[in-house]
C-alpha positions as CSV (number, residue, x, y, z in Angstrom):
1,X,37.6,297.5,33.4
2,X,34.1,296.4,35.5
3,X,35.1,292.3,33.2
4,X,38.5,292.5,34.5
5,X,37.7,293.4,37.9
6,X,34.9,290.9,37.8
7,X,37.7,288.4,37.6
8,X,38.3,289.1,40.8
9,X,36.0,289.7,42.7
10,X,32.0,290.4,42.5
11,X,31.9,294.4,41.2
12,X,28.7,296.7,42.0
13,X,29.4,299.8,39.7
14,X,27.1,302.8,38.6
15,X,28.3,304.8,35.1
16,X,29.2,308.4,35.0
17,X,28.1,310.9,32.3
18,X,31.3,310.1,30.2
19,X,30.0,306.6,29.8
20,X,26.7,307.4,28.4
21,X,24.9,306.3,32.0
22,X,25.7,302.8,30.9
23,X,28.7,300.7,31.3
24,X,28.3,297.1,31.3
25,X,26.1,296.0,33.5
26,X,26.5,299.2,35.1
27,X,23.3,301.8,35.0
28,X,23.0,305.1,36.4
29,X,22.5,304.1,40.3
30,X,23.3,300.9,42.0
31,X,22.8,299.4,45.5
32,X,24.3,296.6,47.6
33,X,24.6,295.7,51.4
34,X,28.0,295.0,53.3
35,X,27.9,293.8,56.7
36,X,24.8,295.5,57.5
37,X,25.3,298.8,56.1
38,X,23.2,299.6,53.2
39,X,25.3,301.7,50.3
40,X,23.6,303.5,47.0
41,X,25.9,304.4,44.4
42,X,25.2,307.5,42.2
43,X,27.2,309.6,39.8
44,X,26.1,313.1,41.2
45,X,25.8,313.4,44.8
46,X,22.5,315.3,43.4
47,X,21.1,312.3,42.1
48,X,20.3,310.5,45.2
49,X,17.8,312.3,46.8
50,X,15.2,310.5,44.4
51,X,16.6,307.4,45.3
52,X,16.9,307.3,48.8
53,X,13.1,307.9,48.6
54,X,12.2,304.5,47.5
55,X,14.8,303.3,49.6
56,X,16.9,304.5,52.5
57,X,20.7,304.0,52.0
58,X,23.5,304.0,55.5
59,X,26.5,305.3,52.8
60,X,25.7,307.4,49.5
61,X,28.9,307.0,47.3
62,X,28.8,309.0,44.6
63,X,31.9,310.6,42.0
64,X,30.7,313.3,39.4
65,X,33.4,315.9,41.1
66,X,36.4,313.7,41.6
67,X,36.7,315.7,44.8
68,X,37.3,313.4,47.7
69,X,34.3,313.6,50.4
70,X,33.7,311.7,53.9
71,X,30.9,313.3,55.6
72,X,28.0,312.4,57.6
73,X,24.7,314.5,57.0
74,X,21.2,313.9,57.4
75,X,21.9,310.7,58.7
76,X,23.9,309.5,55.8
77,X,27.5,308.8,54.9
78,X,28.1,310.8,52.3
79,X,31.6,309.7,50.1
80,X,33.2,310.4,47.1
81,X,36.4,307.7,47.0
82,X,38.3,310.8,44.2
83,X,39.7,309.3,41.1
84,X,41.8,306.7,40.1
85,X,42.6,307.4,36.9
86,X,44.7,310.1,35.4
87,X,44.9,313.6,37.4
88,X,41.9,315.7,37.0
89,X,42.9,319.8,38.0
90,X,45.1,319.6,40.6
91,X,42.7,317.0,42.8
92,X,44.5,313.3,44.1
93,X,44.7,310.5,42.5
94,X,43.2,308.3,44.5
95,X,40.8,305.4,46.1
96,X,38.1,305.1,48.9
97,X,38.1,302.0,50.7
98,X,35.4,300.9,53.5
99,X,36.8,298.3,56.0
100,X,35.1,296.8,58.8
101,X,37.0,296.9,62.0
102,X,36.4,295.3,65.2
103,X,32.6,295.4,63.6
104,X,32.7,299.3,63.5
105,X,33.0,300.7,59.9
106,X,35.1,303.3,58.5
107,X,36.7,304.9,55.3
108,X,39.7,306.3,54.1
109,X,41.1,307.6,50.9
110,X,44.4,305.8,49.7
111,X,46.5,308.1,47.7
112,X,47.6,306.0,44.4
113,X,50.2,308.4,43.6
């Protein structure tokens, strides 16, 4: 999926504990900047305390619970986008997307089904 997408655009990914931590090029944690906002990527929201001391992060996204999350704590944007793929319990299908509007940020969930 992360070659396919590549295809079409540049991907930043972290792997999940069904993927063995590694998927690709994809480890366990990943980080990127977008417009000035400075995201970390982990599997379990648990995870990134350890990371965000070597480095402070603006968004943590993170996934383990397939649980859809926007929340600001501590400082941070916390955000888990749910799942795309097929339903999990009775939780949404669905993606997070982070636009930049007007240059103020936001999220949303998009329901996929």
């Amino acid at each position: 999926m992360l070659a396919e997408l590549g295809t079409i655009a540049e991907v930043t990914a972290c792997a999940g504990n069904n993927d063995g931590w590694r998927c690709g090029p994809a480890g366990k944690t990943a980080r990127i900047s977008l417009g000035g906002l400075h995201f970390l990527l982990v599997h379990v929201r648990d995870d990134a305390a350890g990371e965000l001391r070597r480095a402070p992060a603006d968004v943590v996204v993170f996934g383990h619970s397939h649980k859809p999350a926007d929340e600001r704590s501590g400082g941070i944007w916390w955000f888990n986008p749910g799942s795309a793929g097929p339903r999990r319990f009775s939780l949404p299908v669905c993606v997070g997307l982070f636009e930049q509007v007007r240059g103020k940020w936001r999220a949303r969930h998009v329901a996929l089904q």
